[in-house]
C-alpha positions as CSV (number, residue, x, y, z in Angstrom):
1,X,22.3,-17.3,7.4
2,X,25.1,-15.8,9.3
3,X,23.2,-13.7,11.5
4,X,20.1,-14.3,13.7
5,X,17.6,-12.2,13.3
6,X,17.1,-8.6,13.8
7,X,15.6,-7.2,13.3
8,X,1.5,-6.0,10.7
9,X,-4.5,-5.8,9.7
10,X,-7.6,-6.0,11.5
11,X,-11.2,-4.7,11.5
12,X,-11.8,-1.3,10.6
13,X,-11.5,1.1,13.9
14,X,-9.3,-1.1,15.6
15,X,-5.5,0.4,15.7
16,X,-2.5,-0.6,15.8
17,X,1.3,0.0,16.4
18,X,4.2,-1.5,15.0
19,X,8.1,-1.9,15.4
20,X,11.0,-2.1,13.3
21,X,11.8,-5.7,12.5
22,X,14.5,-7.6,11.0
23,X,15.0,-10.8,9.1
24,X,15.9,-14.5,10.5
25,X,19.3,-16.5,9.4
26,X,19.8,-20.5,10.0
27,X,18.1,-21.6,12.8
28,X,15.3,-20.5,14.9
29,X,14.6,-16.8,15.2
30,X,16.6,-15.4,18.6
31,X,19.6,-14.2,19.9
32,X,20.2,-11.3,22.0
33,X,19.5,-8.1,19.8
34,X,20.6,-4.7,19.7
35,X,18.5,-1.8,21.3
36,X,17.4,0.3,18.6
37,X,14.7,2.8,19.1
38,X,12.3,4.2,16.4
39,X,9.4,6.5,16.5
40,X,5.9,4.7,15.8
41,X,3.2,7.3,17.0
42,X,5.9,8.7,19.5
43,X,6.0,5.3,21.2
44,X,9.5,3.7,22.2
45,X,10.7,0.3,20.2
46,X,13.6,-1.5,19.5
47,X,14.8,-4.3,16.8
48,X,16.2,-6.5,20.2
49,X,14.2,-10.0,20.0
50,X,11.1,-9.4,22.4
51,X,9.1,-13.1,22.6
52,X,5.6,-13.0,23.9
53,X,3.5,-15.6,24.1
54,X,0.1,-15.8,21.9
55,X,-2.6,-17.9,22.7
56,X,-2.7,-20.7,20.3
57,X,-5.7,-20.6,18.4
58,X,-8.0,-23.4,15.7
59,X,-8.1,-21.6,12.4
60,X,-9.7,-19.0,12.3
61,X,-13.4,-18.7,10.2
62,X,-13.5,-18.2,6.7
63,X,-12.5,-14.6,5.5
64,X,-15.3,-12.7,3.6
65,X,-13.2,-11.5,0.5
66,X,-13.9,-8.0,1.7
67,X,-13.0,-8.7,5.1
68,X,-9.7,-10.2,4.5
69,X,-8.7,-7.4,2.0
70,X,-9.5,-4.4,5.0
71,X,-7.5,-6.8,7.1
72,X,-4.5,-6.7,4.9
73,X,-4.9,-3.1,3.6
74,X,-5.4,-1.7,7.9
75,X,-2.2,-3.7,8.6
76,X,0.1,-2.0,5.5
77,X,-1.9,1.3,6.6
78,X,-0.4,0.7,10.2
79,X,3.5,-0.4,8.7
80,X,3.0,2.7,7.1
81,X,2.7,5.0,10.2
82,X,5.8,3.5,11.7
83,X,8.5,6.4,11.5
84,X,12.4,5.3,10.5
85,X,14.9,7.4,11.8
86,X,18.2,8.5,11.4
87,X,19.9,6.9,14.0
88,X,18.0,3.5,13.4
89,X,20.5,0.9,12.1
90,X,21.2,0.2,8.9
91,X,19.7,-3.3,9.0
92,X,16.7,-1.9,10.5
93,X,16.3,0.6,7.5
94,X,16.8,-1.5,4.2
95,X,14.4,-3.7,5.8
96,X,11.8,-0.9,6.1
97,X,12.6,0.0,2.3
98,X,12.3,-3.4,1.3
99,X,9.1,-3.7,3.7
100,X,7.2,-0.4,2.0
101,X,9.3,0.5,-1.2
102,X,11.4,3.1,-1.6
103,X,9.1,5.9,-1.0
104,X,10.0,5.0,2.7
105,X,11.2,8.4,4.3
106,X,13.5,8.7,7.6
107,X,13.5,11.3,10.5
108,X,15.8,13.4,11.9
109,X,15.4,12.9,15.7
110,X,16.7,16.2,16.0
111,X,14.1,18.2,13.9
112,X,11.8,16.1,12.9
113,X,12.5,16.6,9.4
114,X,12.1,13.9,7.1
115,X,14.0,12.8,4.2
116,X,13.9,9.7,1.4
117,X,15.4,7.2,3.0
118,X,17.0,5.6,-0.1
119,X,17.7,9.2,-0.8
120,X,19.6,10.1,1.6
121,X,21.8,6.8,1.6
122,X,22.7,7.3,-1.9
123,X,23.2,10.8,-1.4
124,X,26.1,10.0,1.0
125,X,23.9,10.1,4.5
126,X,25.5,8.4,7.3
127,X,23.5,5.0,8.9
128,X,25.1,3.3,11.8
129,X,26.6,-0.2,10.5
130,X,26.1,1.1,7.0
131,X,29.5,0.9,4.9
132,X,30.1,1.1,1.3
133,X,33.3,-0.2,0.1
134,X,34.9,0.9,-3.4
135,X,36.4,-2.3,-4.9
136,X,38.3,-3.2,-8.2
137,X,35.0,-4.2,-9.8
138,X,32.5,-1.6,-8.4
139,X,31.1,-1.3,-5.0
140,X,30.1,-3.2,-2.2
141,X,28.2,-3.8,1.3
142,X,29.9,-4.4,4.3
143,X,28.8,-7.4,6.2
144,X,28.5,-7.8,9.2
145,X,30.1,-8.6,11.7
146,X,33.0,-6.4,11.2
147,X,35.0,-4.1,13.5
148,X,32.8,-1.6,14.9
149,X,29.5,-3.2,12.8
150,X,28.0,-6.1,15.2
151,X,25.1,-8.1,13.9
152,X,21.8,-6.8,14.0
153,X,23.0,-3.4,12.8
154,X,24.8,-3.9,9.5
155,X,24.0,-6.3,6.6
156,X,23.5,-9.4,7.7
157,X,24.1,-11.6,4.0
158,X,26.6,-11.0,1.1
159,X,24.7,-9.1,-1.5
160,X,21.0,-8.5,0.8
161,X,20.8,-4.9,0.8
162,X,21.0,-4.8,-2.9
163,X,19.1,-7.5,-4.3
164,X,16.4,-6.1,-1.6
165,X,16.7,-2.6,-3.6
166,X,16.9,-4.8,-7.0
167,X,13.3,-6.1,-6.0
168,X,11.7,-2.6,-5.5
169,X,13.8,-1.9,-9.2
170,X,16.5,0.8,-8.3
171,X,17.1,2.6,-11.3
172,X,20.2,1.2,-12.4
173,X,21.3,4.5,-12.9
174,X,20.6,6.1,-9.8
175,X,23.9,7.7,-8.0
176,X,25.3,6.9,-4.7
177,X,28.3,9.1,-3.0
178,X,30.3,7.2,-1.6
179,X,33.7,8.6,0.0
180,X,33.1,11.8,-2.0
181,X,32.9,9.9,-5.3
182,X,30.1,9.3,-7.8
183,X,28.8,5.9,-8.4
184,X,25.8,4.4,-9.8
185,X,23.7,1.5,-8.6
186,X,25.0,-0.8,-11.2
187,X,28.8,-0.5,-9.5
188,X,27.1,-3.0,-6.8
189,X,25.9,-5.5,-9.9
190,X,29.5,-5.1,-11.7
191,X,30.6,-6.3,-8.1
192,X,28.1,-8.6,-7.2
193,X,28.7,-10.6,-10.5
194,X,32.7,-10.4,-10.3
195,X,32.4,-11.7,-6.6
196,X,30.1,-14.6,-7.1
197,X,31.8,-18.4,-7.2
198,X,30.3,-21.6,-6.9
199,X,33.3,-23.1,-4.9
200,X,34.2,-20.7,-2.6
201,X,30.6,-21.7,0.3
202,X,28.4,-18.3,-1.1
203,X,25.7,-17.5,0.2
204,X,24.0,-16.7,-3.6
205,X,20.3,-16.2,-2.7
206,X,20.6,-12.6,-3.3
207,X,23.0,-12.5,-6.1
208,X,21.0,-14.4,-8.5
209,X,18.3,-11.9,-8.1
210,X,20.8,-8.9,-8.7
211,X,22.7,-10.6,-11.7
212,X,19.0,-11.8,-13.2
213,X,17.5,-8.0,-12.8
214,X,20.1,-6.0,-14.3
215,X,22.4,-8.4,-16.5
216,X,19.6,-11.4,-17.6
217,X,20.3,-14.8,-17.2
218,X,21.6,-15.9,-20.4
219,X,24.8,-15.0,-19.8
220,X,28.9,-16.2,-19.3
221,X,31.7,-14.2,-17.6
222,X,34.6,-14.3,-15.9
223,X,35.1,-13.6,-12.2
224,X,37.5,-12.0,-9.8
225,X,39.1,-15.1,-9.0
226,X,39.7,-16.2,-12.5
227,X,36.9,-18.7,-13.0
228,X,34.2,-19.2,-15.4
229,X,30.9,-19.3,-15.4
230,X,27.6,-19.3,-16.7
231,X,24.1,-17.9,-15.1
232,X,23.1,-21.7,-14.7
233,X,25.8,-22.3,-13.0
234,X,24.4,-20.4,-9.8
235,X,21.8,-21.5,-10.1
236,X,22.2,-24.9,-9.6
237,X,24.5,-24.1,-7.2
238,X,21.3,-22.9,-5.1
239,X,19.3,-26.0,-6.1
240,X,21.7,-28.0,-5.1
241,X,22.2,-26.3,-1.3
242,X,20.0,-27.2,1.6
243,X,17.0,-25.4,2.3
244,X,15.8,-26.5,5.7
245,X,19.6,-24.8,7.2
246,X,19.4,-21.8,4.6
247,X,18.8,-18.4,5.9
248,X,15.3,-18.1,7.6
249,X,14.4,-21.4,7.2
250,X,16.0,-21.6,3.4
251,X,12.6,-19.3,2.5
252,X,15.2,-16.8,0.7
253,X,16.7,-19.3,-0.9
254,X,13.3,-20.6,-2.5
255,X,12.3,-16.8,-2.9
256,X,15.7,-16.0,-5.0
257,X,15.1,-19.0,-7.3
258,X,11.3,-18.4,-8.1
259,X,12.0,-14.7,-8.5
260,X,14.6,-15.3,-11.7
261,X,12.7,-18.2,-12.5
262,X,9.5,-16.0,-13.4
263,X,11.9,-13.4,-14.9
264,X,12.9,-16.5,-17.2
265,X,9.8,-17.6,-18.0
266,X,8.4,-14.2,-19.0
267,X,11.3,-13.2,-21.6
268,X,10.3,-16.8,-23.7
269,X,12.7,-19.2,-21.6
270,X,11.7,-23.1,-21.6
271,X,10.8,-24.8,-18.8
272,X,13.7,-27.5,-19.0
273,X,17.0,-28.3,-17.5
274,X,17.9,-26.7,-14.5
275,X,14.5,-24.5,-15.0
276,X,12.5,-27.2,-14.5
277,X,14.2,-28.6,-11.5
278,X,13.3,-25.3,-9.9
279,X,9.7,-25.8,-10.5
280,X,10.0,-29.1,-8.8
281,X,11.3,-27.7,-5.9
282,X,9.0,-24.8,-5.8
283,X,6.5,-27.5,-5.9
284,X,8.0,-29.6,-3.4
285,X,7.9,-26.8,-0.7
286,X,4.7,-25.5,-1.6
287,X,3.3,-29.1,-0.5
288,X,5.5,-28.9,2.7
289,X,4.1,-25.5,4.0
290,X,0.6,-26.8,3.3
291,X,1.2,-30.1,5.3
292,X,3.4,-28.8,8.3
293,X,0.6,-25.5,8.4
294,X,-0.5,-25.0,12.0
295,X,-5.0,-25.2,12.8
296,X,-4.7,-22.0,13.3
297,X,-3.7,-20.8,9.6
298,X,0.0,-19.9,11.1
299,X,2.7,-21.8,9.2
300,X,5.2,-24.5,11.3
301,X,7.5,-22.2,13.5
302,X,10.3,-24.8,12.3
303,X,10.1,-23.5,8.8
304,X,10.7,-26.5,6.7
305,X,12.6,-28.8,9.1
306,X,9.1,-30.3,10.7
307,X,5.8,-29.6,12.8
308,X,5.9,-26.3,14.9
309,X,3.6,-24.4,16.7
310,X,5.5,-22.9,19.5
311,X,3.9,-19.8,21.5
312,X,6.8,-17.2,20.8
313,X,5.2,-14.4,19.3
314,X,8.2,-13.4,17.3
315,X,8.9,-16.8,16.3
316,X,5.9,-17.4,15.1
317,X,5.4,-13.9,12.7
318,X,8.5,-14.6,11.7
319,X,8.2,-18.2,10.2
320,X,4.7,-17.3,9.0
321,X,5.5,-13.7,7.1
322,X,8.9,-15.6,5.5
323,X,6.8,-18.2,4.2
324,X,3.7,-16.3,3.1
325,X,6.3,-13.5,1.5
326,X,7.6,-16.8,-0.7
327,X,3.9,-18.2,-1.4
328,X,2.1,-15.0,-2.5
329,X,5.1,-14.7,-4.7
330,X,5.6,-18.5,-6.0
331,X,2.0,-19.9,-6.4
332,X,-0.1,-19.8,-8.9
333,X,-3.2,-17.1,-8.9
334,X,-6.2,-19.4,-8.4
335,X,-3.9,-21.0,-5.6
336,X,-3.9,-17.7,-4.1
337,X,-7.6,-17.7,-3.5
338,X,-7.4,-21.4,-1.6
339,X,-8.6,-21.3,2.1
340,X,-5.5,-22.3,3.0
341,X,-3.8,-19.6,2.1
342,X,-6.4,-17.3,3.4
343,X,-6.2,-19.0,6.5
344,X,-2.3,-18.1,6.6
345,X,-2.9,-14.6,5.7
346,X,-5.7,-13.9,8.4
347,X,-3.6,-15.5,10.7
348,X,-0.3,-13.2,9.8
349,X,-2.8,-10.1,10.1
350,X,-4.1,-11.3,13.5
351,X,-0.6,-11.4,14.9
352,X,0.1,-8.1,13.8
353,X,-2.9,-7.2,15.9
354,X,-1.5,-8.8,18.7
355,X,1.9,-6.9,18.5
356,X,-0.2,-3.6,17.5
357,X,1.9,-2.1,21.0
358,X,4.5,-4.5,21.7
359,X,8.2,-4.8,20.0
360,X,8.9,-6.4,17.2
361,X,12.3,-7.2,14.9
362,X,12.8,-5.4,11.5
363,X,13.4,-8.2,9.5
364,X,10.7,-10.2,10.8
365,X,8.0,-7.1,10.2
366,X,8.8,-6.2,6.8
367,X,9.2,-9.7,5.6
368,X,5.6,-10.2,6.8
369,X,4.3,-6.5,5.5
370,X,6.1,-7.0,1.9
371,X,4.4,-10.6,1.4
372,X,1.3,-8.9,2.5
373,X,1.8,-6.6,-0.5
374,X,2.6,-8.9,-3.0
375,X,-0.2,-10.9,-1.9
376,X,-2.9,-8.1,-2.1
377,X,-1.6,-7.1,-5.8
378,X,-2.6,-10.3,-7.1
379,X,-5.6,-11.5,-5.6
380,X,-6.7,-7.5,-5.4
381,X,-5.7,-4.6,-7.2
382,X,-1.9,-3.9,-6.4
383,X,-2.9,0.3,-7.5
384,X,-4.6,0.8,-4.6
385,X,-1.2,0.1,-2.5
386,X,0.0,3.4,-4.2
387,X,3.8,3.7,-4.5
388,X,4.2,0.7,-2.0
389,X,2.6,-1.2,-5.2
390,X,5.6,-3.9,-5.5
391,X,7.6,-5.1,-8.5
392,X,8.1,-8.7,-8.6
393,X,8.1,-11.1,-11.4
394,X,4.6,-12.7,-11.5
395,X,4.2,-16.1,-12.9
396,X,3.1,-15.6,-16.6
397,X,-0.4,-16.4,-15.5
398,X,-1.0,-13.4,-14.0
399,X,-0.1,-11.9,-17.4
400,X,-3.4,-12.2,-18.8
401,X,-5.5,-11.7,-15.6
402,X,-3.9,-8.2,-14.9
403,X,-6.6,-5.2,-14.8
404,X,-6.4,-2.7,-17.6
């Protein structure tokens, strides 16, 4: 990852407040962060790094499946109450979109008022550190850093804000205004596709997803620097990358290739080739999360890379909500339904208990809240989370098991 990072449930009765979060690059989560405030409840927050040490805990006793499922559902109600506004950064607000879904809405700290967030971006609104840029192929996302766009505040990945819209399934029609111009989203695929190379040192966890969504993965073409390719070709291009250095502990990485690799497997595809390898090192993973996960249910605050189990509060919701965003998406449903992975998901809610009125990054709270959702659709009922109900690529399993 280029950028460190920037950037929720409890019993019934007991309430809780939440910041603005943002996501971790290579590395452990910190670095000095950028001020940022937002409105949750009409308390003050920022997206700056804020550690506070938790007690360290033994895991905690078995969930009650009704228990665990108010826990989950009081910490999305909670993310849900936290306000976005206008002058938030931009890296603070694609996170909330990709945290809730794009029924997110922003306020004006002027009037109160409140608009669609992705709204008003595509309708031309203005975001500090957000910059669309029109290109020979389409459009695309300033990254930061750039002149007058420091970390923290723009995109922090080539391709992130888009393939984080691609997940919630942007029309690939809808318009965005750009420089008094009319575009549609699928001027950021054309772009995204025409960009991507496998020898230029990409960062292509977010492109596969866009280039999967909207254009398949059985396809050849052409790119802006004269080269050929095929679909596979990025994607073993990924495979072949290190995880453990990869942006927030290479959990992205592992996230991009399961969610085309479900897309694949749902339109008839084989599991051979390079298709199979990424099964394998789904599977490998899944094995290392289990055996570096902490006694209390909290996953290794080294990610991948070995044991962890350090105190920093942010740290340690951050390592956790990467990885269970990645799980709830990558293993299989009965897996879901292991105490192991119920451990990890009453230990994610209790941390956002204990930050219910402290600070917290963007990337690392919506990470957590959005693999809380996909979580809760498929062990629960995914209707009951409403328009924050998110669209991800099951595994074909879940086909079968889905209520009418």
């Amino acid at each position: 990852m280029m950028q460190n990072p920037k950037m929720l449930g409890l019993l019934v009765g007991l309430s809780m407040v939440f910041i603005c979060a943002s996501c971790a690059p290579v590395g452990p989560v910190g670095g000095p962060g950028e001020k940022d405030s937002t409105n949750v409840e009409n308390a003050p927050a920022n997206n700056g790094p804020e550690a506070r040490p938790i007690p360290l805990a033994i895991a905690p006793a078995a969930q009650p499946p009704d228990r665990l499922r108010e826990r989950i559902m009081m910490a999305i109600d909670q993310t849900r109450q936290r306000q976005l506004r206008m002058d938030n950064g931009f890296w603070t607000v694609f996170h909330g979109i990709l945290g809730l879904g794009p029924s997110v809405t922003l306020q004006d700290p002027l009037t109160n008022e409140r608009v669609n967030a992705l709204d008003y971006i595509s309708q031309g609104g203005r975001i500090r550190g957000m910059r669309f840029l029109q290109t020979k192929d389409g459009l695309d996302v300033l990254t930061a850093p750039a002149p007058d766009v420091p970390l923290f505040v723009g995109q922090g990945h080539q391709d992130q804000f888009v393939a984080e819209m691609a997940q919630w399934h942007c029309p690939p029609e809808r318009k965005f205004i750009v420089d008094g111009k009319e575009y549609t989203f699928m001027d950021f695929v054309r772009h995204t596709q025409a960009r991507a190379r496998v020898t230029a040192d990409q960062e292509l966890s977010w492109a596969i997803i866009i280039i999967a969504q909207y254009l398949g993965t059985d396809l050849s073409w052409t790119n802006s620097a004269g080269e050929k390719l095929k679909y596979e070709d990025l994607l073993r291009y990924e495979l072949n990358a290190p995880v453990e250095t990869a942006a927030c502990g290479g959990t992205h990485r592992l996230f991009g290739l399961d969610w085309v690799y479900y897309q694949y497997l749902h339109k008839g595809g084989a599991n051979v080739g390079v298709w199979k390898d990424i099964a394998d090192k789904t599977t490998k993973y899944q094995q290392l999360a289990r055996k570096l996960q902490n006694p209390d249910g909290s996953f290794s605050t080294d990610f991948f890379r070995g044991p962890g189990n350090a105190p920093d509060m942010q740290l340690r919701m951050n390592t956790t909500g990467h990885i269970l965003e990645w799980l709830a998406l990558s293993l299989p449903n009965q897996e879901l339904k292991a105490p192991w992975v119920e451990q990890a998901v009453s230990a994610l809610t209790q941390m956002f208990m204990d930050i219910r009125s402290s600070e917290m990054e963007s990337g690392t709270l919506y990470h957590a809240v959005h693999g809380l959702l996909i979580y809760y659709a498929r062990v629960y009922d995914g209707r009951d989370l409403g328009p924050q109900e998110p669209h991800v690529p099951l595994p074909p399993e879940t086909r079968s098991a889905k209520k009418p």
